[in-house]
N, C-alpha and C positions, 0 to 999 in steps of 0.2 A: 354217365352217372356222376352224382357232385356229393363231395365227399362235406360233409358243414363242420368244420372242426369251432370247436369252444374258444371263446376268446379268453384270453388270461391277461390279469393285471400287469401291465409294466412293470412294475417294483417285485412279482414273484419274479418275474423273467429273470431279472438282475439277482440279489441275494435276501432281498427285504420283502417283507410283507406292506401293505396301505400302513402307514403309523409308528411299524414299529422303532424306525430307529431316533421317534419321538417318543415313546413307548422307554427307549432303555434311556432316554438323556433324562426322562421322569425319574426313574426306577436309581438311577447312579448318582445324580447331580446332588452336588454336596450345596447351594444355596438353599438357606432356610424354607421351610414351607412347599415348597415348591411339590416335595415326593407326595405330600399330604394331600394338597388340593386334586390330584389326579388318582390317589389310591381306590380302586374300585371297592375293597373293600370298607370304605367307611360310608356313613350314609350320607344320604345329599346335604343334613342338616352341620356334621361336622365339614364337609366337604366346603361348605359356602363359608362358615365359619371362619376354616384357614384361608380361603379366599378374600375374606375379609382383611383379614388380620395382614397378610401379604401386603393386598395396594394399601393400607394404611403405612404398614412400614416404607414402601417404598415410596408412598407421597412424601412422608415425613422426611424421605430419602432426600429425596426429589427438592426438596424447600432448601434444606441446610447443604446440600453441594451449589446448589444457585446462590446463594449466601457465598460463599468462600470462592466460587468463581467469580461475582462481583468484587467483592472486596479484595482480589488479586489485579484484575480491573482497576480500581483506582488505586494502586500504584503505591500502598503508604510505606512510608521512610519511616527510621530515627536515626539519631544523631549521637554519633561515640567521639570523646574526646580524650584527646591523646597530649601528652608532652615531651618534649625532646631538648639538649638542649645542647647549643650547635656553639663552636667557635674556633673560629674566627667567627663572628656574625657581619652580614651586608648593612652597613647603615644606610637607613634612607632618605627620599629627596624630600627637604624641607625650603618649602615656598613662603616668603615674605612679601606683603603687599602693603604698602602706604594706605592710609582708608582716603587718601585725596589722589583721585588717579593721576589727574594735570596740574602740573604748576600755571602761577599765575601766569610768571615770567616767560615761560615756553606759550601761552595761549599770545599775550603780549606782542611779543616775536612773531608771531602766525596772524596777526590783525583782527584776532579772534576773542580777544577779552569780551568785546562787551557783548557782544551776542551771545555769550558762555553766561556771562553775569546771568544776564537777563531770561536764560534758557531756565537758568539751576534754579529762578527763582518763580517758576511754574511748578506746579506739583503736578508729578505725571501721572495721576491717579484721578486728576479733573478731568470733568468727563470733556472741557473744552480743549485739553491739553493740544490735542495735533493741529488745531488751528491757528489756537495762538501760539505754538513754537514755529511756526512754519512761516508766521506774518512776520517775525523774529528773524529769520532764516532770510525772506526774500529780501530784506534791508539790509544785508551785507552779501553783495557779488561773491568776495572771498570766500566763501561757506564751500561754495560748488568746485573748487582747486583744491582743497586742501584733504587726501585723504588721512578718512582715522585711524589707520594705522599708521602712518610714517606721524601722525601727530599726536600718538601716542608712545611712540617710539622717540621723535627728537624735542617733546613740550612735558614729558613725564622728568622726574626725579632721576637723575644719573646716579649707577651703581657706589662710584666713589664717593657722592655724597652722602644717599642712603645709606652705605655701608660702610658706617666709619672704625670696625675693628672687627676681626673673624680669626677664630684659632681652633684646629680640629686636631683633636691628640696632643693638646697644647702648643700645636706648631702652628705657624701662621701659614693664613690660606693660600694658593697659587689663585694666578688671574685664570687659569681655567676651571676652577670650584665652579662657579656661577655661570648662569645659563639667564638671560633677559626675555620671559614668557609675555605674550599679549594674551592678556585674560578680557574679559567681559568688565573683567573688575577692573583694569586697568593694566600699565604696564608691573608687572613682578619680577623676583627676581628669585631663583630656586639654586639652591645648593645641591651639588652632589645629584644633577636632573641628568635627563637621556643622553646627552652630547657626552658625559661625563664615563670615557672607559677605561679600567673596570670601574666600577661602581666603589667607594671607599668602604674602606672593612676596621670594625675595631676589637679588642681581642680584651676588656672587661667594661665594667657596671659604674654609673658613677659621670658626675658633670667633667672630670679630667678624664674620662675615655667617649668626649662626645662631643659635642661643636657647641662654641661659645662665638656672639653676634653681641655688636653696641652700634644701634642704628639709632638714625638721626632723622627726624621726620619734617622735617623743615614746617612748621606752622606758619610761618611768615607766607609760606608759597601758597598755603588753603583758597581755594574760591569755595563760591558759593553758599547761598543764603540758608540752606538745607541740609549744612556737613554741620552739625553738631558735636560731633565727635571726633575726635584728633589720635592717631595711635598707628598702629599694624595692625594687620591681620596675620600670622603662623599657620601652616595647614602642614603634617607629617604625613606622607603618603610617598607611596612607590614611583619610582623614578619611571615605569613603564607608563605609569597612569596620570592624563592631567589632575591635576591640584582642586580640590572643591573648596577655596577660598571664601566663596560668598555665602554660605550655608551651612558651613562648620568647619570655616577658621577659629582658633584661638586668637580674640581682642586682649590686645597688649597696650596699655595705657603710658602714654609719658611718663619716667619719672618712677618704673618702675620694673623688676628684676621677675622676668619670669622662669621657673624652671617646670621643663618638660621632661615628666620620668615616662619611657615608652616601653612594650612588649607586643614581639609582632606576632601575631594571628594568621595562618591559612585556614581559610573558610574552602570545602571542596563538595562538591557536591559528586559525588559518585552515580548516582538516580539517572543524573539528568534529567531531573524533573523542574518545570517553569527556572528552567536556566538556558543559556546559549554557552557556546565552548569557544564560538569567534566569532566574529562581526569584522567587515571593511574598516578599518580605520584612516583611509586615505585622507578623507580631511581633516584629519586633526596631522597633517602633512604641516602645521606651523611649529609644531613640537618635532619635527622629524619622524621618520617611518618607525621607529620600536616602540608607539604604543600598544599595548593591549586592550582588549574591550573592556569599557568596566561601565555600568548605568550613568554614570556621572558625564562619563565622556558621552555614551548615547543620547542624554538628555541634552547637552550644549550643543550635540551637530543639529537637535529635533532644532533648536530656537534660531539655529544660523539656518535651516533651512528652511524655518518658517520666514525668517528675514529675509535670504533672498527671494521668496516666492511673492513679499508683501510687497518689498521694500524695492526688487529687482537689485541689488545689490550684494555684495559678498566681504559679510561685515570684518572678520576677523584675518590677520594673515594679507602681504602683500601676494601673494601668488595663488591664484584659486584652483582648487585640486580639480582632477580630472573626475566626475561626480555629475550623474545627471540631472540632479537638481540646479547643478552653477551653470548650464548651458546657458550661454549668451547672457551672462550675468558681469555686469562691470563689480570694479572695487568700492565699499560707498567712501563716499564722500562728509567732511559735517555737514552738510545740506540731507543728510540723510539720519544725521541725529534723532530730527522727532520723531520717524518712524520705526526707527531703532527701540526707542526707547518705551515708543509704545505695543510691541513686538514682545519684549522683554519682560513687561507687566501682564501680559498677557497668557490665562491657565490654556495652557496645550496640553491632546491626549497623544503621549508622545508612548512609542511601543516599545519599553528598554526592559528587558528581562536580567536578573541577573545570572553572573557570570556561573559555568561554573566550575571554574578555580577562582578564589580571589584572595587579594593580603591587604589587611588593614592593621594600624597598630594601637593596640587599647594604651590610652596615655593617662597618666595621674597629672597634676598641674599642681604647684605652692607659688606664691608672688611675695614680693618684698621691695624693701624700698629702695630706688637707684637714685643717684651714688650717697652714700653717706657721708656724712658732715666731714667727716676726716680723710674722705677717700682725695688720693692724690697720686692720678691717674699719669700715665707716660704720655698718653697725646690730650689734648685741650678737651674732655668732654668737661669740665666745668662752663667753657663755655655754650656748648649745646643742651645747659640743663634743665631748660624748659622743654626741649625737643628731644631727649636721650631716653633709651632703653636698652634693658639688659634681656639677651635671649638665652639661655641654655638647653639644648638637646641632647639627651644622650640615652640609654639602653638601662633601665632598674634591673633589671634580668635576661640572661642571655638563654632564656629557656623559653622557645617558641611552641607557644600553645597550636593545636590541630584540632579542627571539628571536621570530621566528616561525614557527610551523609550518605544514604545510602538503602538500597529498596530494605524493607524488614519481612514480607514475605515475600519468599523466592517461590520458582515454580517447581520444585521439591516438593515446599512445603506446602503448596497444593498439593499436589497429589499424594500425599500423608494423610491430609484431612480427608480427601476424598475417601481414599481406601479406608481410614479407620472409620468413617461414616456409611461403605457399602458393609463393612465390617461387620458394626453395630448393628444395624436396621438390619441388614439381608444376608447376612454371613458368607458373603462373598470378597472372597478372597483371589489370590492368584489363581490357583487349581481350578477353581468354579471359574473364572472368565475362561481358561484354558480350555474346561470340560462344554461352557458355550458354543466357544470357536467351535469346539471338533466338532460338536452338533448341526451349526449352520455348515462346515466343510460337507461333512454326512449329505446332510441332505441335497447342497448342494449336486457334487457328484451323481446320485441317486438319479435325479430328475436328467442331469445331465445324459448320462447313460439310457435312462427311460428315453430322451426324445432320439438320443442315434439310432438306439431297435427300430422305435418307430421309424425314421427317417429309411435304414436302411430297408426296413420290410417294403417299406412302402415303394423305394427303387426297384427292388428285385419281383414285386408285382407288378409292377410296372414294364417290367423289361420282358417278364414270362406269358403278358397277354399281347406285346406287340406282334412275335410269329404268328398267334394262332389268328388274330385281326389278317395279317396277310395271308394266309392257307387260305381262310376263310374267303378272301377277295379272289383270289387265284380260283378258286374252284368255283365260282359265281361266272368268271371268267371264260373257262373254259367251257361248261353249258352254253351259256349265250352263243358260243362260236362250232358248237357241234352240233344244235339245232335245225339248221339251212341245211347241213350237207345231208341230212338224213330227211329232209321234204325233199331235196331235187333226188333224190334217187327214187 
């Protein structure tokens, strides 16, 4: 006899009925709208209604947190500025450059004059420039011996010449002040540069707590059909960082008294946004290893390494750094002048971000006339008075200005807006995503529970038809085998 018993739902088995504990997340849930759209008692007309009214809110939801998760997305900054004001303050490295890089007399010396004449007075901006300096170039042998560094090194302006008087704190200089850089620009010469430790420090404001210069620019020693101008160039910059001499030096004219009032600036970028924090600076290995990164320097390694890559040579510096662009790269040579030069004029897309820490010093400038009719000086600048100039550096204020940057919306402040937007729109809050969760928990479990019943029924039926499958076999069994013995009787 077979007993048919009623099948019952899974969810009675457990504690729920089909729906309901969607049923009570309806009935309880504190998110706007939500109890309405499901209340049996209203009719279909209000029912669709708040149905409406719902996904409206929640598109308009849906738009303005896509909004504020974009614009968290790109990252935007601003900028607070801060002042402090420090002393002892660090004085910094101030770079002098002659605007005539070689003497005559040192080209002279090197059997190099007249090919030099004759170079200066191409304009490298012709479009036939590298032919004719090169036909130039192949008429003097000498070109290919001589490199431009040791010839810019022993044919440039020696420091004792250039620098005919230096006082820092009103004391006169030692011979370790100055440091003898090879620039692009030529040979310079930097006070108070890298080699220089500690770094000199002044303790007030003012041209007698600063470095005072009377440099001699020898105009007799000018080449070139091209140098129209006769003077220095001044560049104030950080003793860690080479010197940007050719693109915003301070021109100092013969004959004339310059003074530099300065206030140093850290620029910081906190963001980290379109900045780098460190770059290699191995080859800028002619200044020694305590550079830091800064664009300037990134931009002069992009043009030495567009030079060796043109030119096959390794323009700057007698010793070429360990750098995989100097692989199997000789020193140039002046026979390598005109590709230098045309290398140089040349617009490269060079990838230099800037820093982000960096120090620059915002400077005021006044000039006046050197020397005055009555001045009557302890060493002979009257005789240098076509060629003399007066430098003054020193610190107007020892109150170092700070910008720093830095994100302006944080991820807080996302999730402020957000909230006060689910807020707004759907009046959800903590509690309602709380009372969500428990509802996905809920259900989960539910179904989870529903499928072990299932699972286990299904075992334990399983296991209570395999005897009766065997009885059943067995007794099939035994007929077939008691059949015979009851015909042979």
């Amino acid at each position: 006899m077979k007993v048919h018993l009623k099948r019952q739902s899974c969810s009675k088995q457990v504690f729920h009925s089909n729906g309901a504990i969607f049923r009570e997340y309806v009935d309880t849930t504190t998110t706007n709208g939500v109890n309405k759209i499901f209340r049996k008692e209203y009719s279909i007309v209000r029912r669709l209604f708040w149905l409406a009214a719902f996904v409206t809110a929640a598109a308009l939801c849906l738009v303005n947190c896509t909004e504020r998760i974009k614009f968290y997305i790109s990252s935007p900054t601003s900028t607070a500025s801060s002042s402090v004001k420090v002393k002892p303050a660090y004085f910094p490295a101030v770079t002098v450059c002659n605007l005539n890089r070689i003497t005559m007399s040192g080209l002279a010396h090197e059997g190099l004059l007249e090919s030099a004449m004759k170079i200066s007075s191409i304009g490298n901006q012709e479009p036939d420039y590298l032919s004719r300096c090169e036909a130039v170039i192949s008429d003097h042998p000498r070109a290919q011996q001589v490199l431009i560094h040791d010839l810019l090194q022993n044919a440039a302006q020696s420091l004792d010449d250039f620098i005919q008087g230096c006082k820092f704190l009103g004391q006169s200089c030692q011979d370790g002040d100055f440091v003898h850089t090879v620039y692009s620009y030529g040979m310079c010469y930097t006070f108070n540069g890298h080699s220089r430790v500690p770094s000199l420090q002044t303790n007030g404001t003012g041209s007698h707590h600063g470095l005072y210069l009377t440099v001699n620019i020898n105009q007799n020693e000018y080449i070139g059909s091209d140098l129209t101008d006769a003077g220095v160039k001044i560049f104030v910059h950080p003793a860690s960082e080479p010197a940007r001499v050719l693109d915003q030096g301070i021109a100092v004219a013969p004959g004339t008294a310059l003074y530099v009032g300065m206030q140093q600036q850290i620029i910081v970028n906190e963001a980290g946004v379109d900045c780098t924090e460190n770059r290699d600076s191995s080859h800028f290995n002619f200044l020694g290893n305590t550079l830091n990164y800064s664009v300037h320097g990134c931009l002069q390694d992009c043009v030495l390494t567009e030079i060796a890559k043109t030119c096959k040579c390794y323009y700057i510096g007698s010793e070429i750094p360990s750098n995989p662009a100097y692989v199997d790269i000789r020193n140039c040579t002046f026979a390598d002048i005109c590709c230098i030069e045309k290398v140089s004029v040349t617009s490269l897309d060079c990838d230099c971000p800037t820093a982000c820490e960096s120090t620059k010093y915002d400077l005021t400038t006044s000039y006046s006339r050197f020397p005055a009719d009555i001045y009557t000086p302890e060493n002979s600048v009257s005789s240098l008075e076509p060629d003399a100039l007066e430098v003054s550096v020193y610190f107007h204020t020892l109150v170092v200005s700070k910008e720093t940057t830095s994100f302006s919306y944080s991820f807080i402040g996302l999730l402020s807006d957000i909230g006060g937007l689910l807020g707004l729109y759907l009046g959800i809050g903590i509690f309602a995503l709380m009372e969500f969760v428990i509802w996905i928990v809920d259900e989960a479990l539910d179904r989870l529970c529903c499928f072990l019943i299932t699972f286990r029924k299904k075992k334990k039926k399983s296991e209570e038809d395999q005897p009766l499958e065997m009885e059943y076999k067995d007794d099939i069994e035994m007929e077939e085998t008691t059949v015979p013995e009851e015909i042979s009787t």
